[in-house]
C-alpha positions in Angstrom: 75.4 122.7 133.0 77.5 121.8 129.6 79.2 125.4 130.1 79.5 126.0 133.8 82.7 125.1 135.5 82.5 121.5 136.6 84.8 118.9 138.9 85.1 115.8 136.3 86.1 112.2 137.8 86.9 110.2 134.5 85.7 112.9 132.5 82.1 112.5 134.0 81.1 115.7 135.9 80.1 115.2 139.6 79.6 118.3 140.6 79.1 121.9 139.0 78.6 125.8 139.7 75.6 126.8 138.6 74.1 130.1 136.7 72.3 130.8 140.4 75.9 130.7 142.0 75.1 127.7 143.7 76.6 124.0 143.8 75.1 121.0 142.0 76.2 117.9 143.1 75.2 113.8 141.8 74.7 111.8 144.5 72.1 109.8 142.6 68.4 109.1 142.9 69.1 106.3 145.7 70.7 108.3 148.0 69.8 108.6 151.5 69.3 112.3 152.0 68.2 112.4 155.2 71.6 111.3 156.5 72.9 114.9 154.9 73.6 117.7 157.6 73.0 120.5 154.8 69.6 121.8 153.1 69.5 120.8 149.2 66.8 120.7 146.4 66.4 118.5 143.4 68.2 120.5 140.7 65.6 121.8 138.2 67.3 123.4 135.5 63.9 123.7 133.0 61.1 125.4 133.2 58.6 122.9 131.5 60.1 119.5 132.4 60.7 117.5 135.9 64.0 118.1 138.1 67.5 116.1 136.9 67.0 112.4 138.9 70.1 112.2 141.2 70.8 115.8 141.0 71.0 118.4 144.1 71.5 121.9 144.8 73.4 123.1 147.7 72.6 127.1 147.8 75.5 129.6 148.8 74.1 130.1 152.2 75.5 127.1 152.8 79.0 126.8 151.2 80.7 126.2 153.9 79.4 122.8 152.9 80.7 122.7 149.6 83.9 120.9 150.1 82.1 117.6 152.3 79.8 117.7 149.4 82.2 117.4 147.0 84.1 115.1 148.8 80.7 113.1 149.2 79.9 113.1 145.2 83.6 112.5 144.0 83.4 108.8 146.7 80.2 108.1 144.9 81.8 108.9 141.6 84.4 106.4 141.9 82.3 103.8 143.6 79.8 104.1 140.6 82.4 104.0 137.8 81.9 101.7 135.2 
């Protein structure tokens, strides 16, 4: 995550390209994700410890996604901003 290439809002990432050529996006751990029209998984970076809370993986198969996604996690970004 520290060296993949990340959006920043503030200079806090919100969303990230990952080693698996996939998108990570925080939408954090309260968010509804049933309302979300695309597949994602909690993003589990490590082997031996529990997936990132607020975390989620959007694979390529569904890039065309991407963009709302991003637009989704850059809202919640500036809503959350302390």
């Amino acid at each position: 995550m520290m060296s993949s290439p990340a959006i920043h809002y503030r200079d806090k990432v919100f969303a990230f390209f990952s080693t698996k050529q996939n998108m990570v996006f925080k939408l954090g751990k309260d968010y509804p994700m049933e309302t979300l029209k695309v597949t994602t998984q909690e993003f589990s970076p490590f082997t031996n410890k529990k997936p990132l809370t607020g975390w989620y993986e959007v694979t390529y198969d569904d890039s065309e996604q991407w963009l709302p996604m991003s637009e989704l996690a850059l809202h919640l970004a500036i809503k959350n901003f302390k």
